[in-house]
N, C-alpha and C positions, 0 to 999 in steps of 0.2 A: 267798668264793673259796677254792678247793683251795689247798691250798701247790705242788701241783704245775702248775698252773694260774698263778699267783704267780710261781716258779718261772721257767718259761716266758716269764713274761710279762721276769724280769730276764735272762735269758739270751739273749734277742731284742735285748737295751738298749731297750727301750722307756722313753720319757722317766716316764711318770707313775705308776710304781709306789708312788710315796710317798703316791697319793692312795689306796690301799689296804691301808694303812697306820693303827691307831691310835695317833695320836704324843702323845695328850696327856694319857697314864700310864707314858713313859719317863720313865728316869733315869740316870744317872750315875752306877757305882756309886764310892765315896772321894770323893767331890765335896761333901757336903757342908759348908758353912760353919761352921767355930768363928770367934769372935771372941778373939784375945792382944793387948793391952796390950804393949808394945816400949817401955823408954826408950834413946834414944840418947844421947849428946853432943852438943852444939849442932853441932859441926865435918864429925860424921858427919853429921846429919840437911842439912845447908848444902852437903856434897859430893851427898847423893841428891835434892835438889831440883836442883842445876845438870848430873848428868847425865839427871836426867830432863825438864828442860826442852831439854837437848842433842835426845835421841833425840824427844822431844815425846809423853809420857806419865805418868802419873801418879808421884806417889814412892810410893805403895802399889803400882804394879804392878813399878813398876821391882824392888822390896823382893820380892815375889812371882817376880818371875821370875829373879833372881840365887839367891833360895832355892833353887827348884826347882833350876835348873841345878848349883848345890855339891849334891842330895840325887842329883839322877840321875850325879854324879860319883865319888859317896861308894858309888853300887851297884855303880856299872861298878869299882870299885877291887876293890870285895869279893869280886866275881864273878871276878878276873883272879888274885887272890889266893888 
C-alpha cells in the first residue's frame, strides 16, 4: 500500500488501518529494562506494601510510578527555572 493511499485510508477513520500495519518490529524508544537492587528500611518497604495494597497494585509498580512522577517534577522545575 502507498502512504498516501494509507493516508487516506486514516483520514477517512477507517477502523482497520492497524491491519496494514507491521507491528511486530516496533519499539519503544527509552523503554528498555535495567534491573537495580534498592535496599530500603523495613518501615519504608511496610508503608509501600500497605499503600499499594490500598490502591491495589504492585509495591514495584507503586515504586515505579512515584519514581517517574518526582523525575517528570524534577523536568517541569527545570524547565520553569
Amino acid at each position: 500500500m502507498k502512504a498516501e493511499q494509507f493516508d487516506q485510508k486514516f483520514d477517512d477513520n477507517e477502523d482497520d488501518v492497524l491491519d496494514d500495519l507491521d507491528l511486530s518490529t516496533t519499539s519503544r524508544p527509552n523503554q528498555t529494562q535495567k534491573r537495580v537492587n534498592v535496599d530500603f528500611p523495613s518501615w519504608v518497604i511496610d508503608s509501600l506494601d500497605k499503600e499499594a495494597s490500598r490502591i491495589g497494585v504492585t509495591r514495584q509498580s507503586i515504586i515505579k510510578v512515584w519514581l517517574v512522577e518526582r523525575l517528570e517534577q524534577q523536568a517541569a522545575n527545570k524547565q520553569i527555572n
